[in-house]
N, C-alpha and C positions, 0 to 999 in steps of 0.2 A: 451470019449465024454459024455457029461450032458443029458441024456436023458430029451427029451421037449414033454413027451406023456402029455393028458392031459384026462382029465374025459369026455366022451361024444364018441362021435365018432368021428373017424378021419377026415372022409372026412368034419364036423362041420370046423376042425381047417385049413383043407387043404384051403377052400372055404373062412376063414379069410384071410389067407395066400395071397391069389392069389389075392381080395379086396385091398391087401395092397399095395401090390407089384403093381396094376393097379393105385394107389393112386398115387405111386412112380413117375409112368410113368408120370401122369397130372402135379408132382410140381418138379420135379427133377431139372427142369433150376431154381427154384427159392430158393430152397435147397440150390444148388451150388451155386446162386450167396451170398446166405446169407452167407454160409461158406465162400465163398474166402473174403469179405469183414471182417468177424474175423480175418482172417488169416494177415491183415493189420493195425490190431487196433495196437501193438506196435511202429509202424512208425509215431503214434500221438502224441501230447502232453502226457508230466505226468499226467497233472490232468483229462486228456479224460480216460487214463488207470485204476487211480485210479476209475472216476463215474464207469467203466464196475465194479472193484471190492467193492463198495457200494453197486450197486444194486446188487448184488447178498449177500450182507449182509444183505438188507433190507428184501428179497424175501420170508422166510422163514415164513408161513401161510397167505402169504398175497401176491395178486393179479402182475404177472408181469409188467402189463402196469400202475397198479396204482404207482408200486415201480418205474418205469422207467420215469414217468412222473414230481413225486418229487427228483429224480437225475438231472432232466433237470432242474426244478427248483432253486435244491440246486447252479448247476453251472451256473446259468444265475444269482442268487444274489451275486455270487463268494463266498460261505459259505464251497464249500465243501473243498476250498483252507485253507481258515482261518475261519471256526466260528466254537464255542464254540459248546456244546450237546445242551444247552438250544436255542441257535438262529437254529441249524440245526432240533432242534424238532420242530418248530413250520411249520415248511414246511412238516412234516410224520404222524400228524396225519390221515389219513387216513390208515396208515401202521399201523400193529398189533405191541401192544409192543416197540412204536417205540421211547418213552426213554431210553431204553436198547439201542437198536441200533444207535442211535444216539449217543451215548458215545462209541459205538464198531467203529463206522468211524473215531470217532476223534480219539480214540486211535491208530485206522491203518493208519491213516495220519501221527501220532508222530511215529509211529512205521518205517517208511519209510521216515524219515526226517530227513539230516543230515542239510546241508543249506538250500537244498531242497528239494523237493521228490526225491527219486530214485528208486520209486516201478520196474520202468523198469532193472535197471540196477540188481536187486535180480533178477528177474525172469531170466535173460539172465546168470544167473551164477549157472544153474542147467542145467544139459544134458540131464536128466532123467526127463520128466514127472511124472511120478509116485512118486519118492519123493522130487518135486516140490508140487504135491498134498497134500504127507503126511507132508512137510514143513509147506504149509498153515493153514492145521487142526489143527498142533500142537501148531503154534503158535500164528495164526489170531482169537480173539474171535471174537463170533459171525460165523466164518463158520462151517460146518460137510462133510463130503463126500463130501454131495450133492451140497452145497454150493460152494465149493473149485472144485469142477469138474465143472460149471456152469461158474464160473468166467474164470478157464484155456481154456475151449474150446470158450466162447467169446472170448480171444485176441490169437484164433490160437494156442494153446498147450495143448488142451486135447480132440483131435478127438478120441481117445478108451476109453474116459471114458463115465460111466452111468449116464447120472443125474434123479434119480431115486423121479422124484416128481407123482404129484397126477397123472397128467394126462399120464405118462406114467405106473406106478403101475398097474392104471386101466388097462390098453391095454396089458400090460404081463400077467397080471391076466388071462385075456379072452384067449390067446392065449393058457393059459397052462405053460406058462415059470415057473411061482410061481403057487402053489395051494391058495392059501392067502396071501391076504395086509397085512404084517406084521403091529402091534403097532405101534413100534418103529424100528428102523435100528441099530445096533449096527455096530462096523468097520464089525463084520465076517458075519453080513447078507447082509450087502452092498456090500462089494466083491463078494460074492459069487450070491450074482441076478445079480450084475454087468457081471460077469462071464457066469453065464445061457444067459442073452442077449447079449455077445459077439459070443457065439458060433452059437446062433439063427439069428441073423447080416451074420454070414459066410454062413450058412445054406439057406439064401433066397437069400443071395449074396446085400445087401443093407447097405455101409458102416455104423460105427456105430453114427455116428456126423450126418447122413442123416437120420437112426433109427429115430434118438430122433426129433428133427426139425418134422419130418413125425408122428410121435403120434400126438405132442405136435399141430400141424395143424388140423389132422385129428379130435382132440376132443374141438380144439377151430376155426376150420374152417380158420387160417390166419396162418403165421412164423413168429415170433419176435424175439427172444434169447431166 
């Protein structure tokens, strides 16, 4: 087992602990209903499946509701179906970098295009989450871990994984989980905090996909994806 000591005194981390877990108690029906509603995105349209896998290409230093906001936009001009990097960039300026990213959707659009999309029909031809995950990283530009774990548990396929962004960093920090916010993530830092917060999940007894939702609340006061 991972020990999760941490500098300070215990009862400091016990008294987090208990904060969180009473957090839990207040959002839990609305945890769950965000989860069972992922858990149905497949039974949508292709191009609904594809926005969940944009925005999480878009998300990476940049604002979730602002990223979510220009996915709704991209599919309300119907761009994210058929337009170019130049016609989908002019809806992302507000998103960091987002000439880059806009040539990483189209290409995951052509990437998933036979006549059609068939982003669904790949993902339903992995039995393994996990290298579904490493599918995505290796071969989706524009995702990392974090990315690819972000996308799979919006449409229902990645409730153990970590999505190890800013605002949960922060909160394993504190807890002691990590001693420091690493740099950078490499695959074997991200497994392995992935990992420290799996056994800290069993530990408080707060599944892991309820974890992350419950930071991700607790440091912006609302649940989104």
């Amino acid at each position: 087992m991972l020990s999760l000591e941490r500098k300070g005194s215990s009862s400091d981390r016990q008294k987090m602990v208990e904060e969180l877990k009473s957090l839990y108690n207040e959002r839990r029906g609305d945890i769950r209903q965000r989860l069972e509603e992922f858990r149905h995105v497949l039974d949508r349209d292709e191009i609904e499946v594809f926005a969940e896998l944009s925005f999480c290409i878009l998300t990476p230093q940049s604002a979730a509701r602002t990223c979510w906001n220009a996915v709704l936009k991209l599919q309300e001009k119907h761009l994210l179906a058929k337009g170019n990097p130049i016609e989908i960039g002019e809806y992302l300026h507000e998103v960091r970098f987002y000439e880059n990213k806009a040539k990483y959707i189209v290409q995951a659009r052509n990437q998933f295009t036979k006549e059609s999309l068939h982003l669904k029909e790949h993902i339903r031809s992995f039995y393994n989450p996990f290298e579904l995950r490493e599918w995505f990283v290796e071969n989706v530009k524009g995702l990392g871990y974090k990315e690819a774990s972000h996308f799979l548990r919006n449409i229902g396929h990645g409730e153990e994984f970590a999505i190890l962004d800013r605002h949960i960093l922060r909160n394993i920090k504190k807890l002691g989980i990590v001693e420091e916010i690493p740099a950078s993530l490499t695959k074997k830092k991200y497994l392995d905090i992935e990992e420290r917060l799996r056994h800290f999940s069993k530990e408080i007894d707060i599944p892991m996909a309820d974890l992350d939702l419950l930071f991700w609340s607790k440091e912006t006061g609302w649940i989104f994806k």
